[in-house]
LOVOTOR-743559 format. One record per residue (C-alpha): residue number from 1; residue in one letter; z, y, x. Coordinates in steps of 0.2 Angstrom, whole numbers. Each point is the difference from the previous one (the first is absolute). Example, Ala and Ser with C-alpha at 12.3 -4.5 7.8 and 13.67 -1.06 7.14 Angstrom:
<nulo 1,A,<39,-22,62>>
<nulo 2,S,<-3,17,6>>
end
This chain:
<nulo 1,X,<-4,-96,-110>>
<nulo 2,X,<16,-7,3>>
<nulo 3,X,<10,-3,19>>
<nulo 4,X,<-7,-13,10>>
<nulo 5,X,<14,-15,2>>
<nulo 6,X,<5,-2,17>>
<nulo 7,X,<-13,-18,2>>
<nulo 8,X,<-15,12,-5>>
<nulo 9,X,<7,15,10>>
<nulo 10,X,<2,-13,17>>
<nulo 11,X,<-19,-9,-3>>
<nulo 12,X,<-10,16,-1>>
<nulo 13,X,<11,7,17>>
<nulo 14,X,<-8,-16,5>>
<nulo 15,X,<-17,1,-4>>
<nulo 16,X,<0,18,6>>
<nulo 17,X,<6,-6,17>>
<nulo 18,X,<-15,-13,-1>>
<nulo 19,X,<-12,10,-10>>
<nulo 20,X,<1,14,16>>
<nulo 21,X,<-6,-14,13>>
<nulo 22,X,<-17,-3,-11>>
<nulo 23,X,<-2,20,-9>>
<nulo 24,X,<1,10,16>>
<nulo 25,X,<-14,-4,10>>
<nulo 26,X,<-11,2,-15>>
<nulo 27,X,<7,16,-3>>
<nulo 28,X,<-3,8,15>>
<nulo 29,X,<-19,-7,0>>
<nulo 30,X,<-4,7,-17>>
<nulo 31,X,<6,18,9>>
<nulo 32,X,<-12,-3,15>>
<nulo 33,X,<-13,9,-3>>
<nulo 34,X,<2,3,-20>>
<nulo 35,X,<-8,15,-7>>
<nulo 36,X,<10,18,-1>>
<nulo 37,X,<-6,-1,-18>>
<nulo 38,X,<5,-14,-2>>
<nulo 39,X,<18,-3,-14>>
<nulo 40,X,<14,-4,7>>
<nulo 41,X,<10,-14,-9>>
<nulo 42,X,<18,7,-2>>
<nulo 43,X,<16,-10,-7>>
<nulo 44,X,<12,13,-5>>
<nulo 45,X,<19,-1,-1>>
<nulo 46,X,<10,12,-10>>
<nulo 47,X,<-13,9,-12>>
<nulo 48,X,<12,14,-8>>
<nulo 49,X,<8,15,6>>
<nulo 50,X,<-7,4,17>>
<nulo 51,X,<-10,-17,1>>
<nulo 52,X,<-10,7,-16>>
<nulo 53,X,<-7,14,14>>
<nulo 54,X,<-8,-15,9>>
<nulo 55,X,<-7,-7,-12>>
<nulo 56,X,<-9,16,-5>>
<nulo 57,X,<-3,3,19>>
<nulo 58,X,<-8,-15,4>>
<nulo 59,X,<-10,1,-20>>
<nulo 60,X,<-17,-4,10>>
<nulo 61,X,<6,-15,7>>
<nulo 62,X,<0,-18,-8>>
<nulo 63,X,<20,-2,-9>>
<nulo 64,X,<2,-18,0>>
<nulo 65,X,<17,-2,-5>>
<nulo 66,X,<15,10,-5>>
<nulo 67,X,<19,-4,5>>
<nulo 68,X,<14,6,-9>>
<nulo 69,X,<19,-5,-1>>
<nulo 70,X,<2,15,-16>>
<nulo 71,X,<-14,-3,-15>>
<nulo 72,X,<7,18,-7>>
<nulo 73,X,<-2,10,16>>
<nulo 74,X,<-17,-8,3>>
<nulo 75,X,<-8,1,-19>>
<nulo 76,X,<-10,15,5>>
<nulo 77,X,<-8,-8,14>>
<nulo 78,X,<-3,-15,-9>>
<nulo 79,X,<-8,8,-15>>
<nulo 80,X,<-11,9,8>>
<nulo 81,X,<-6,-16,10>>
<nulo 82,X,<2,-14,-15>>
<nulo 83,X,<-10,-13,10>>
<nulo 84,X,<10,0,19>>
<nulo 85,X,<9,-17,-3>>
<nulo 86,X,<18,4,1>>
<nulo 87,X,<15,-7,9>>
<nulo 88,X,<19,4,0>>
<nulo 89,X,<3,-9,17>>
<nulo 90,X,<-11,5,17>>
<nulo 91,X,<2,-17,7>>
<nulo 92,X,<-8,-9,-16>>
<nulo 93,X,<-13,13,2>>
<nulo 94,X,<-4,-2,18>>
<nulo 95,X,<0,-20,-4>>
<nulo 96,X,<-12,3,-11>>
<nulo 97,X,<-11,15,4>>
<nulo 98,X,<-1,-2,19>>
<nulo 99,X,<-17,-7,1>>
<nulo 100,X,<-8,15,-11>>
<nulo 101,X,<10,15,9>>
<nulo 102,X,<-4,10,15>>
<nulo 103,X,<15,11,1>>
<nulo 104,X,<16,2,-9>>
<nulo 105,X,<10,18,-5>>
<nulo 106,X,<18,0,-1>>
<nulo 107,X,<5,11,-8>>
<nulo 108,X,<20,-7,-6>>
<nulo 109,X,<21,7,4>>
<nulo 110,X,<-1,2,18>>
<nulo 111,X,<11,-17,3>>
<nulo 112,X,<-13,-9,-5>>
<nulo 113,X,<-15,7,11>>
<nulo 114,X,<3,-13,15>>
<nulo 115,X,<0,-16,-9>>
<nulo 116,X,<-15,3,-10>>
<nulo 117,X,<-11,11,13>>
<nulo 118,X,<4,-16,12>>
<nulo 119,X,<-5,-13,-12>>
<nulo 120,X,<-16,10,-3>>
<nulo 121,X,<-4,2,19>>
<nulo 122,X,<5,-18,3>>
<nulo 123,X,<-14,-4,-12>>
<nulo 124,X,<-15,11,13>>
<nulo 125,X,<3,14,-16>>
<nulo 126,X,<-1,17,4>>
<nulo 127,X,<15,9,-5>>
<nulo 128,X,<2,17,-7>>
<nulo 129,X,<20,4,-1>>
<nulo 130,X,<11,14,-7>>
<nulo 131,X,<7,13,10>>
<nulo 132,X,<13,-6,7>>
<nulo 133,X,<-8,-17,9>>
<nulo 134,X,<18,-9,-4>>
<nulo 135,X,<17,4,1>>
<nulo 136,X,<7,-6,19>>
<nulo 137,X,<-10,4,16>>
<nulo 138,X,<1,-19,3>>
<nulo 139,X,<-10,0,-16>>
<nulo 140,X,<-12,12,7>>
<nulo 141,X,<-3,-6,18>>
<nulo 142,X,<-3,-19,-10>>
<nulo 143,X,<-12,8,-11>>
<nulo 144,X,<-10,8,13>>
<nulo 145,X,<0,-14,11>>
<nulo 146,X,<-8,-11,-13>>
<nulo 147,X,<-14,13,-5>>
<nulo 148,X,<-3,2,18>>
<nulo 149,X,<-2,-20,4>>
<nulo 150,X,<-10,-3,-15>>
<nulo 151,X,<-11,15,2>>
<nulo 152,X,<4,5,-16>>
<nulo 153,X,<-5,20,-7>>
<nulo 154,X,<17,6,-7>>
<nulo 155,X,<7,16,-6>>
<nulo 156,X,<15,8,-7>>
<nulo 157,X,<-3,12,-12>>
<nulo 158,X,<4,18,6>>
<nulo 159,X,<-14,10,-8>>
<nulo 160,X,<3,13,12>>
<nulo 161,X,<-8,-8,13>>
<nulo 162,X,<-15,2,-5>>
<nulo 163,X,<0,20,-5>>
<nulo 164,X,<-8,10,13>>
<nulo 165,X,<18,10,4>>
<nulo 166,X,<6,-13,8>>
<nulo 167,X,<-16,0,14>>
<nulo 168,X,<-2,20,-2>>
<nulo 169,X,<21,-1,7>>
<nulo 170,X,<-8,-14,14>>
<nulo 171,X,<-14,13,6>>
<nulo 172,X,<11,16,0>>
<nulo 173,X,<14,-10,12>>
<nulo 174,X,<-15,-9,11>>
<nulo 175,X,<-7,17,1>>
<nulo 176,X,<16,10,6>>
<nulo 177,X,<5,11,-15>>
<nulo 178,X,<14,-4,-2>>
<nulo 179,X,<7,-4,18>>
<nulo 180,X,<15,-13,3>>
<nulo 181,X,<8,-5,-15>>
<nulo 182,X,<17,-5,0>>
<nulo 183,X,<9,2,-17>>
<nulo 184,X,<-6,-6,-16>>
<nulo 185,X,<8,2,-16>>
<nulo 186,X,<-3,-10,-16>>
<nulo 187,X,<9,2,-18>>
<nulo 188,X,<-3,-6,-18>>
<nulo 189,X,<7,2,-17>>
<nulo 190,X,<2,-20,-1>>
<nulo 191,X,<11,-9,-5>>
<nulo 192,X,<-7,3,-20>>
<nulo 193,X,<9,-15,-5>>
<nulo 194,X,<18,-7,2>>
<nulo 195,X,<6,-2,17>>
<nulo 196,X,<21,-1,7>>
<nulo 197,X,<0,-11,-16>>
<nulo 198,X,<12,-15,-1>>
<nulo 199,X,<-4,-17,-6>>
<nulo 200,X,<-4,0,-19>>
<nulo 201,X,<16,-5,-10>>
<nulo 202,X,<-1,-17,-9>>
<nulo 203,X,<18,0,-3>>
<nulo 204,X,<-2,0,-19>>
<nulo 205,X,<-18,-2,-5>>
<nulo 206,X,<-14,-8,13>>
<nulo 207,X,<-17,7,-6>>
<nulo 208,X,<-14,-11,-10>>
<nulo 209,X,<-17,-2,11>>
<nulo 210,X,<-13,7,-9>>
<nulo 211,X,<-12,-14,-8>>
<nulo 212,X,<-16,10,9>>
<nulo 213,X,<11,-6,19>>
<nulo 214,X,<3,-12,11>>
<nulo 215,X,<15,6,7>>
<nulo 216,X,<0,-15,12>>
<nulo 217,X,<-17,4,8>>
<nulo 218,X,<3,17,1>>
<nulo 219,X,<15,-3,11>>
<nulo 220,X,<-9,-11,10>>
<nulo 221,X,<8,0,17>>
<nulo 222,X,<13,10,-4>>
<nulo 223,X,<18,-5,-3>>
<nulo 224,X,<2,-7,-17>>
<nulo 225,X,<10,11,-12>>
<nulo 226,X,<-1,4,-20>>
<nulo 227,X,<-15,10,-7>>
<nulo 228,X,<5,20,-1>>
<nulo 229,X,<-9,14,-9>>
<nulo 230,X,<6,7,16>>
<nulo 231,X,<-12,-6,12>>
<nulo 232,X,<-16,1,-13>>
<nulo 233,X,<-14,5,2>>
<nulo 234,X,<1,13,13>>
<nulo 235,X,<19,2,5>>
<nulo 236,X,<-1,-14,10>>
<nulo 237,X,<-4,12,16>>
<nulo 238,X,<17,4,-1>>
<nulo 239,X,<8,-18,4>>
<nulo 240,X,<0,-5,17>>
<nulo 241,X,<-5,-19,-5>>
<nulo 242,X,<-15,6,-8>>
<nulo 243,X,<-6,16,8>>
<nulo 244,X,<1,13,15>>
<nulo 245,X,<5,17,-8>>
<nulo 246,X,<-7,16,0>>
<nulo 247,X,<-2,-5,21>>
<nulo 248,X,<-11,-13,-5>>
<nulo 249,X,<-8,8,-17>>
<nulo 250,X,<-5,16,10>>
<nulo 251,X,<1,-4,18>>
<nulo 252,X,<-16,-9,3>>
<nulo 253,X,<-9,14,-7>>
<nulo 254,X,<10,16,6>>
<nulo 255,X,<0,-7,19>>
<nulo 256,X,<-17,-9,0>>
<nulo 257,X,<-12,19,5>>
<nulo 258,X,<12,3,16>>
<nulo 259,X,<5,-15,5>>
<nulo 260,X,<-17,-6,2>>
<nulo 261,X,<-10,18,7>>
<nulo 262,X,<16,-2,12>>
<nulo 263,X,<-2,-18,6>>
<nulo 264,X,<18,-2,-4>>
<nulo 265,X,<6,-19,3>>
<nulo 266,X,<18,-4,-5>>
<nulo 267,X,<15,10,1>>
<nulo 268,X,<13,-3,14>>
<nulo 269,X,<15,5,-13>>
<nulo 270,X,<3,6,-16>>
<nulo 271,X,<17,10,-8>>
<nulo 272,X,<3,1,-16>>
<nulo 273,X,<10,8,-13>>
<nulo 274,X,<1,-2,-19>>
<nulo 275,X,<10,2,-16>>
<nulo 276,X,<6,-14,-12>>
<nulo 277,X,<-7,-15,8>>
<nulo 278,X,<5,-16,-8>>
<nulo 279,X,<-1,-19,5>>
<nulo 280,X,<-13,-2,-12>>
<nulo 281,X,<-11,17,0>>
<nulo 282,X,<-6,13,11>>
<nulo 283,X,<9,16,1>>
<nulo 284,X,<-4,16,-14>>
<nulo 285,X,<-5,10,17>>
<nulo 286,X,<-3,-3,19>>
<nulo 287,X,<-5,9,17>>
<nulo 288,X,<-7,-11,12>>
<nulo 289,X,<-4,5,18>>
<nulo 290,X,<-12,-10,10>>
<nulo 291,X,<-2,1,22>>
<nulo 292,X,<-17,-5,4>>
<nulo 293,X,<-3,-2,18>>
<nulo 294,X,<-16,8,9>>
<nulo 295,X,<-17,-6,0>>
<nulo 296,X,<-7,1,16>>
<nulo 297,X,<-3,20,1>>
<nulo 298,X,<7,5,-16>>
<nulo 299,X,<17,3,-1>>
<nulo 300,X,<15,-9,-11>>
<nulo 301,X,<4,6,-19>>
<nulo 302,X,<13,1,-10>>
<nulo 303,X,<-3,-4,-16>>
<nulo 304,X,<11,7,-16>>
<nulo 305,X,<-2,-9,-16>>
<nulo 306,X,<10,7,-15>>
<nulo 307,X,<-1,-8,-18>>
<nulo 308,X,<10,3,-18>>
<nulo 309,X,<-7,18,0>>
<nulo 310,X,<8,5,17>>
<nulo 311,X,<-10,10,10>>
<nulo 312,X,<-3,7,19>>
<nulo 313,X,<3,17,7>>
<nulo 314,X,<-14,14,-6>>
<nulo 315,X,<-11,1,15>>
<nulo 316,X,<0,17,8>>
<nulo 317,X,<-17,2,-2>>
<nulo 318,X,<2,-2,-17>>
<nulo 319,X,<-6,15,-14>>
<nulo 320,X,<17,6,-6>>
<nulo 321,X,<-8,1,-16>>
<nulo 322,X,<-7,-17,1>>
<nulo 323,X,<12,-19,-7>>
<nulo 324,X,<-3,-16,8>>
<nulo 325,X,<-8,-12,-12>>
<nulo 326,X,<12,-15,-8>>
<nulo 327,X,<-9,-11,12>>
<nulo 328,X,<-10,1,18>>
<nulo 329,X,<1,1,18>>
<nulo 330,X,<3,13,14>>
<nulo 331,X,<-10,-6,16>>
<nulo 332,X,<9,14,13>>
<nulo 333,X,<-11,4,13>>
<nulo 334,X,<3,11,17>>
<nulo 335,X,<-15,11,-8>>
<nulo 336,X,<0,-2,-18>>
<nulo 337,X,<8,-9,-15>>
<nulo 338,X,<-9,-11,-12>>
<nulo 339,X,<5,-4,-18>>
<nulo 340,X,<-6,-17,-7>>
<nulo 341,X,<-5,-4,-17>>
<nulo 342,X,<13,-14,-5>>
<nulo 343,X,<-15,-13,1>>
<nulo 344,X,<-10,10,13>>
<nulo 345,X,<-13,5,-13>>
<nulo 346,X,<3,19,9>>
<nulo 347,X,<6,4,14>>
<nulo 348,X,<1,20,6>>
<nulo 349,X,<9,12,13>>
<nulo 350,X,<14,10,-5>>
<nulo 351,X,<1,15,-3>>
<nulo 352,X,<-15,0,-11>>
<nulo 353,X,<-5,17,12>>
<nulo 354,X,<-1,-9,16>>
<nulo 355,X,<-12,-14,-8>>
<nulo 356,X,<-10,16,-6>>
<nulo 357,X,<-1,5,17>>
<nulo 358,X,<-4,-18,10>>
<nulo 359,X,<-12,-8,-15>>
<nulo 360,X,<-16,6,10>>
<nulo 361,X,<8,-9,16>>
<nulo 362,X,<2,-16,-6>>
<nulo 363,X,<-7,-16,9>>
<nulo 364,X,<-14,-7,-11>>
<nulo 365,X,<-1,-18,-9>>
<nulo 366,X,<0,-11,11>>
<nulo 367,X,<8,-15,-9>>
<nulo 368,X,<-10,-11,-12>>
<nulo 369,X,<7,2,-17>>
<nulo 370,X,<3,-12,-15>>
<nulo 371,X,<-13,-1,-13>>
<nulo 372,X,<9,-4,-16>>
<nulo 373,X,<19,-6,-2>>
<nulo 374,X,<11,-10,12>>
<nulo 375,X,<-3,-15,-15>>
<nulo 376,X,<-20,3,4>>
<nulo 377,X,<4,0,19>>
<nulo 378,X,<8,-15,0>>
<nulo 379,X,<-13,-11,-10>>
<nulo 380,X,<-13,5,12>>
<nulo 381,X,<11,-6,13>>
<nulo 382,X,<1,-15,-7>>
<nulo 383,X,<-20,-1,-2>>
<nulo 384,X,<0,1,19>>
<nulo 385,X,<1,18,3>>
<nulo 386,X,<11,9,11>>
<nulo 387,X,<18,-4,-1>>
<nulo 388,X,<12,12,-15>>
<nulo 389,X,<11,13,10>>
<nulo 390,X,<16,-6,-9>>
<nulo 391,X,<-4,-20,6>>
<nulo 392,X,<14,-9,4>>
<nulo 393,X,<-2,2,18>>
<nulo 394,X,<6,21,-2>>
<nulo 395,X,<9,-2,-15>>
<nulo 396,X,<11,-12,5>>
<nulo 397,X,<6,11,15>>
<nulo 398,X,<3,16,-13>>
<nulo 399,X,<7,-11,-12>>
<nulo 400,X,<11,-7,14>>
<nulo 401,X,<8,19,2>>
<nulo 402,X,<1,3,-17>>
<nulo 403,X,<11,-16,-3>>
<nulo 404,X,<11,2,16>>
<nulo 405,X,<5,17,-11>>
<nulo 406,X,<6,-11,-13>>
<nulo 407,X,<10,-11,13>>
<nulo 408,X,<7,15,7>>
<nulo 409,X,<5,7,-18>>
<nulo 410,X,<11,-16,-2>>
<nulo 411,X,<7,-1,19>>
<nulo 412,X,<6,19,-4>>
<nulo 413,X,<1,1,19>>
<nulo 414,X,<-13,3,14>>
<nulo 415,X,<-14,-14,3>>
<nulo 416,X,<-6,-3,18>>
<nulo 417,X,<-17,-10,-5>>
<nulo 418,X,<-7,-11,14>>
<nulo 419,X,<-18,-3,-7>>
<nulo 420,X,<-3,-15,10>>
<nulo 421,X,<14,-10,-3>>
<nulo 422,X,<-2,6,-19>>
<nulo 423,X,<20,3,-1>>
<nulo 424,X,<12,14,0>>
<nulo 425,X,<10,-3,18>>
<nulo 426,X,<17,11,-5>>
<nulo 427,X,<3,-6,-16>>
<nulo 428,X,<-4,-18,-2>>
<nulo 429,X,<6,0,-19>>
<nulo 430,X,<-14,11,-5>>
<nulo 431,X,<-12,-11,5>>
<nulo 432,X,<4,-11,-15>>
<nulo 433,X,<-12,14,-9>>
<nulo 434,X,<-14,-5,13>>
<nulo 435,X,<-4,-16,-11>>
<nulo 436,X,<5,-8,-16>>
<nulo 437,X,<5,-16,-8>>
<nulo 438,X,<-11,-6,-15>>
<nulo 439,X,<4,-12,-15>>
<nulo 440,X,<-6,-17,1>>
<nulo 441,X,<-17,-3,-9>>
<nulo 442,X,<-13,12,4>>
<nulo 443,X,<-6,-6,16>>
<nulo 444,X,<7,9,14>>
end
């Protein structure tokens, strides 16, 4: 299906504007009361690569229509399902499909997250969104404040919220077992794609766009430029204009267990340091270090991040003989230390001796656990059933932190946040990262 002209491209932002005022009340009736047995109707965008994994974990739901900028990424997904109608361009597909569909996946380059979750919740859909929400807190805090006034169910999708590690980590710190925490540390082996890169060269040649592309609506907001092998189809993470890094590949996942068992809320400042940071892409490695003021009794934390395969101190406690994973997270407590499955899918005291000796002492279960995947937890919230862990209400917060790491990266100085005022108050350059521009066209 070819690019929309810009007449076409203008009527259905339009008729989505107009279509919203008629849709969302009836939405939200057909939810009242509707069956947890009942299928949900899903419209989903971006259906290869990661968005093939929602399609597949949302297969006992109703798939109304698939959206795709990318015929070649998505012709797995698309010949598997032959009879989903298909569409190149989400707004066409909303203009279209918004009458048939409870909910809509996004599943897309993170730059393109906000303007389509926001059209899709402006429309009373139900949104499920890629981790991270979007790429500015700005982003973030709009996104959750739309969910929140439409009473929409939302989720972003960090799988580890669901796993049981993360709540078994909840119990042992409600419990004690740990004591006061005050130091974390968090690492991963990401970047595993380009990053310190420099604009692609078009100096001499300027690449063909593949037929199977619309390179136009796959930029979308985005700046315009020429089409790059570069940035296709999954080094975009590297590129600032299209993606958050290994911050905001790895972050919302990594820092999701902790920062929710400790009721973190945002960070006060954040340092960081990096290697071969460009204009256009983040850096090949980075440590970030995070304040967190106290929460009522519980005391601040200091925070470590460390990315491009740097890694924190060995803890003390640590078996001599025993290497820290290529990815986790020390939660360092005044009684013990925990080491975190990088998704929170495990979660156990080190040195494997002193979990030995404390595993009959243990608190017992005492918060409810997920029955099924975080894609099955959202669709019964979206039934009427209780609200998804990672709604937009908690992950915006967490996604707030991960990306003030990012602004922090390119202000390559210390950020003091003032969480109220949504700005960095000692260097008012920085807060250019906070929100973004966006290309005419794509209604926002």
């Amino acid at each position: 299906m070819p690019s929309l002209p810009l007449a076409r491209r203008e009527f259905i932002k339009s008729a989505s504007v107009a279509a919203a005022a008629l849709s969302f009340p009836a939405v939200i009736r057909s939810q009242e009361g509707k069956s947890p047995n009942a299928k949900l109707n899903i419209a989903f965008v971006g259906v290869g690569g990661r968005g093939r994994a929602s399609v597949e974990g949302l297969a006992e739901e109703n798939h109304v229509a698939f959206c795709d900028v990318d015929e070649a990424r998505a012709a797995a997904t698309f010949k598997k399902y032959p009879a989903v109608p298909r569409f190149r361009d989400y707004r066409e597909m909303l203009d279209k499909v918004a009458h048939q569909i409870d909910a809509v996946v996004v599943a897309t380059p993170d730059h393109m997250h906000f303007p389509i979750a926001m059209a899709a919740m402006q429309l009373g859909k139900h949104v499920f969104v890629e981790k991270p929400m979007a790429q500015t807190v700005d982003e973030v805090r709009k996104m959750a404040a739309l969910a929140k006034e439409k009473k929409l169910a939302t989720q972003m999708g960090i799988q580890g919220h669901a796993f049981e590690g993360m709540r078994i980590l909840k119990e042992w710190l409600d419990a004690g077992v740990l004591g006061e925490v005050r130091e974390i540390h968090t690492w991963t082996d990401r970047p595993i794609w380009p990053q310190g890169v420099k604009a692609p060269d078009h100096s001499k040649v300027t690449p063909a766009v593949p037929a199977t592309l619309d390179w136009n609506l796959w930029l979308g907001v985005a700046k315009e430029r020429a089409y790059d092998p570069a940035y296709l189809p999954f080094n975009w993470r590297g590129y600032w204009d299209f993606g958050t890094g290994a911050l905001g590949d790895m972050g919302c996942h990594m820092m999701d267990g902790a920062y929710w068992a400790l009721g973190l809320t945002q960070p006060t400042s954040l340092e960081a340091t990096s290697s071969y940071l460009t204009d256009v892409s983040g850096p090949k490695a980075s440590v970030v270090t995070y304040e967190f003021p106290p929460r009522g009794k519980l005391p601040a934390v200091t925070w470590k991040w460390y990315d491009g395969g740097l890694m924190p101190p060995l803890p003390t406690d640590l078996e001599p003989t025993r290497a820290l994973p290529d990815n986790g997270t020390l939660i360092v407590g005044s009684k013990a230390t925990v080491l975190a499955h990088p998704n929170y899918l495990s979660v156990r005291i080190v040195p494997e001796a002193r979990m030995q000796e404390v595993v009959t002492s243990l608190p017992p279960k005492t918060l409810p656990r997920i029955a099924g995947s975080h894609w099955t937890e959202w669709a019964a919230a979206c039934k009427g059933g209780t609200p998804a862990g990672a709604n937009f209400e908690y992950a915006s917060r967490l996604t707030e932190t991960v990306l003030l790491s990012c602004v922090a990266v390119r202000a390559r100085r210390k950020i003091l946040w003032d969480s109220a005022a949504m700005k960095v108050t000692n260097l008012p350059e920085a807060n250019q990262w906070v929100t973004k521009e966006y290309r005419a066209g794509f209604g926002v």
